[in-house]
Steps between C-alpha positions, in 0.01 A plus 500: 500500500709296297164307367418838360740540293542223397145539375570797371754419314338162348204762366697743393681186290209381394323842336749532209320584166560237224676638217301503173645231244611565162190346273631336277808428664837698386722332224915483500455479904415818494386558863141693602504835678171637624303273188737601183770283419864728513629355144870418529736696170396433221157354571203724450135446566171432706701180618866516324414313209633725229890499446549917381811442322262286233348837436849565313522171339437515119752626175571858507623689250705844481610756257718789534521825284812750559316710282 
């Protein structure tokens, strides 16, 4: 009995799907769920190679009128 299971157990081990892999691999350690990298804030991205804050980056201007 105890070989059983212990065969069991060694095929049930053994029949674990391999997780798909991020291709190309994720940036800023970013790590791979289910094939799509999970960008860390403020990375954005197929694999977290665009900072989102330089979206903002530039010289702004502003005006007001009370009138």
């Amino acid at each position: 009995m105890r070989k059983l299971v212990w065969s069991v157990v060694v095929w049930l081990a053994a029949c674990e799907r391999p997780r798909p892999a991020c291709n190309p691999p994720c940036n800023q350690g970013a790590p791979c769920v289910a094939g799509a990298c999970q960008c860390p804030l403020p990375y954005e991205g197929l694999t977290c190679e665009t900072d989102a804050r330089d979206k903002f980056v530039g010289t702004w201007e502003g005006r007001r009128d009370c009138g």
